[in-house]
C-alpha positions as CSV (number, residue, x, y, z in Angstrom):
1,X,3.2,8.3,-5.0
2,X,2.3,5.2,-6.9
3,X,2.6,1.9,-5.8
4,X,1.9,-1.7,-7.8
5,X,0.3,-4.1,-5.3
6,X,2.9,-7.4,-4.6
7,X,1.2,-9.3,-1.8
8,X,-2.3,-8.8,0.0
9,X,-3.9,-10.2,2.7
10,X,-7.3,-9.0,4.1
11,X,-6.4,-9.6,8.2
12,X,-2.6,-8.6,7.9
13,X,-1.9,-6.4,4.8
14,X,0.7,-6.8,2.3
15,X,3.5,-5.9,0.5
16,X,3.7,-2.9,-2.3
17,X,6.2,-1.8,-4.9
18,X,6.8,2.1,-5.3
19,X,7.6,3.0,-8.8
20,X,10.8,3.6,-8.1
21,X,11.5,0.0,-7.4
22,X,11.5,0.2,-3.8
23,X,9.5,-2.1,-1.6
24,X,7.2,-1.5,1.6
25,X,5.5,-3.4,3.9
26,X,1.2,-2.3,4.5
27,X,-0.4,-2.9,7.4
28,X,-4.7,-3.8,7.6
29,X,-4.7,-0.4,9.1
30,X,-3.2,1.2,6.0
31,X,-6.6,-0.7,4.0
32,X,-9.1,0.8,6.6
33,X,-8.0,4.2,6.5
34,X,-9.0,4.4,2.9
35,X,-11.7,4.2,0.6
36,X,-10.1,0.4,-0.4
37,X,-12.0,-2.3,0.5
38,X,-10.3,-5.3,-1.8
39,X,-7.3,-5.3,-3.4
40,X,-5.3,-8.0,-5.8
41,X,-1.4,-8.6,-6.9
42,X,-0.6,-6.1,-9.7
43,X,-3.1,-4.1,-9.0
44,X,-1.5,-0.2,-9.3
45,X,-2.5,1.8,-6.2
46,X,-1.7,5.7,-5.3
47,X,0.0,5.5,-1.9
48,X,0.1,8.4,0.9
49,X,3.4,7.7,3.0
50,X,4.1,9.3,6.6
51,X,7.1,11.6,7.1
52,X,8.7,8.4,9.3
53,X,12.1,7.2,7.9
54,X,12.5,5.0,6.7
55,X,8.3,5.9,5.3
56,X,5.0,3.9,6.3
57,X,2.5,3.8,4.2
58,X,-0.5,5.6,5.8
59,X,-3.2,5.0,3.2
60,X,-3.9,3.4,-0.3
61,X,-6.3,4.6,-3.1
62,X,-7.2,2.9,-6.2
63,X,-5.0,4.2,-9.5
């Protein structure tokens, strides 16, 4: 799924924007488990959700 960056901070994540217009919180944790290391507002990201409803976002990679 793809994702447009919205908020970011390097010790508490951040806030994303799915495609389809839906919102989600990230957590640092969702940073370090990918290949991320620095990431800006409006930056597009590919995001891997867990199964959890409402989803988590599990990882991010660069678009």
């Amino acid at each position: 799924m793809q994702a447009t960056i919205a908020t970011y901070d390097a010790e508490t994540g951040g806030t994303l924007v799915l495609d389809d217009g839906v919102t989600l919180l990230y957590d640092a944790d969702a940073v370090a488990a990918s290949p991320v290391r620095h990431l800006r507002p409006g930056q597009r990201v590919i995001v891997e959700l867990t199964d959890a409803a409402p989803p988590a976002v599990r990882a991010l990679r660069i678009h």
